[in-house]
C-alpha positions in Angstrom: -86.8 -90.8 -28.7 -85.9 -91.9 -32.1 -88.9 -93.7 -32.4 -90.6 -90.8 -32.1 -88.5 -89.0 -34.7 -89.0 -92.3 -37.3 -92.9 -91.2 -37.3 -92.8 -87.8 -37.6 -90.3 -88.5 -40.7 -92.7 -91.0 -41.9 -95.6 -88.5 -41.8 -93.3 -85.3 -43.5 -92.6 -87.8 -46.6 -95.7 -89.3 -46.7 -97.5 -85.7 -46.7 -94.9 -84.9 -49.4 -95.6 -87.4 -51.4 -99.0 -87.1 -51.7 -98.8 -83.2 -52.0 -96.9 -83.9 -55.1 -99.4 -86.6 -56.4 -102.3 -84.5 -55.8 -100.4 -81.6 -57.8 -99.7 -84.2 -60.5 -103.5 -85.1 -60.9 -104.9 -81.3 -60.5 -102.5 -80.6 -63.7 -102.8 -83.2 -65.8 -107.4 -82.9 -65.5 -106.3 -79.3 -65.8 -105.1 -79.6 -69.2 -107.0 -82.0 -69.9 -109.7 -79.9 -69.8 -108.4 -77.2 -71.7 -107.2 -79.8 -74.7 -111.1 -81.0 -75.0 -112.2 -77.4 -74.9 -109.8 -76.6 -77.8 -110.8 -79.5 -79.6 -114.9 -78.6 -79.5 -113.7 -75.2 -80.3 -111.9 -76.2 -83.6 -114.6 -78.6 -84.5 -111.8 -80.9 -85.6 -109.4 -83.4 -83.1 -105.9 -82.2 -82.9 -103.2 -84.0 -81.5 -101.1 -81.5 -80.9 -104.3 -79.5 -78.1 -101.3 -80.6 -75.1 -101.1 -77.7 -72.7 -97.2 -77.9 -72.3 -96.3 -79.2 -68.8 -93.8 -76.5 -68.2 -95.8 -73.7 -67.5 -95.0 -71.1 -64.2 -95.1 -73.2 -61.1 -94.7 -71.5 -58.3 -91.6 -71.9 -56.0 -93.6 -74.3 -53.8 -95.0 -76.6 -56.2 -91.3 -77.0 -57.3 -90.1 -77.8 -53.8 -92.5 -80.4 -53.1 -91.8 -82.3 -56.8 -88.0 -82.4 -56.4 -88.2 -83.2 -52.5 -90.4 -86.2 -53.8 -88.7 -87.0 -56.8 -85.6 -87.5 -55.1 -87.9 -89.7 -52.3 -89.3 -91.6 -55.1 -85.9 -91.7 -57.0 -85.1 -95.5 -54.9 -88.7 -97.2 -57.2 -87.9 -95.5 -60.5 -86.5 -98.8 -61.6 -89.7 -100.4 -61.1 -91.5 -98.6 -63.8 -88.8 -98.0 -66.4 -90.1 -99.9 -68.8 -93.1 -97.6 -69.6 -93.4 -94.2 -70.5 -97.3 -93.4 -69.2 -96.7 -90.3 -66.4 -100.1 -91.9 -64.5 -98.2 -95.3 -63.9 -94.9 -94.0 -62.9 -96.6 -91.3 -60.6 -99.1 -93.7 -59.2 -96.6 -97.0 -58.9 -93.5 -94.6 -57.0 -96.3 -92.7 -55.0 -97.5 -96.2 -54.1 -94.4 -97.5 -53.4 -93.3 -94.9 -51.3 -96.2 -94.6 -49.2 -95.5 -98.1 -48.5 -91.7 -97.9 -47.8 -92.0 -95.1 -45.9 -95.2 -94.7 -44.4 -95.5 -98.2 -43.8 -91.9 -99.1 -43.5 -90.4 -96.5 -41.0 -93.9 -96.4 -39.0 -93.5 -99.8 -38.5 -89.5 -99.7 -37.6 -90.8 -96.4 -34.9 -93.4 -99.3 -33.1 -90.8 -102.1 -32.9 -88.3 -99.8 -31.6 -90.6 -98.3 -29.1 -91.5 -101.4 -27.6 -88.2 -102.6 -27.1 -86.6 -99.2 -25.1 
């Protein structure tokens, strides 16, 4: 029984933290895309193109990246040392698909075979 509880936990976070990834990429080509289009429209670079990250996120979206921030909050340590969003969402999503996917759906197999 609680075997069976371990993998469908492992699945929820791992779904979760991937939803927040995928979310994570989606915004940041987003406005990427808009900065370049800025640019070519000025004719002239500009540093300051950014599309600011806090724009209207739906109710959802905000769910799903504090449910995984607090999951990923354990491997922040890892990646304190640098300040590029890409590694810190890529090393804790790694990290966490690891833990837990791997981790607890390992944990759910050795404690099935042993009841």
């Amino acid at each position: 029984m609680i075997s069976h509880v371990l993998r469908i936990t492992s699945r929820v976070i791992c779904l979760i933290v991937i939803a927040s990834f995928v979310i994570f990429v989606v915004g940041q080509t987003s406005s990427a895309s808009q900065g370049q289009q800025q640019e070519l429209a000025s004719g002239t670079p500009n540093a300051s193109t950014e599309v600011p990250a806090a724009k209207r996120e739906s109710t959802l979206h905000k769910t799903i990246d504090e449910a995984s921030s607090r999951l990923t909050s354990p491997f922040s340590g890892f990646t304190s040392g640098t300040t590029n969003q890409w590694i810190i969402r890529g090393a804790d999503t790694l990290l966490a698909l690891l833990i837990y996917g791997f981790g607890l759906g390992f944990l759910a197999r050795v404690l099935s075979i042993k009841t």
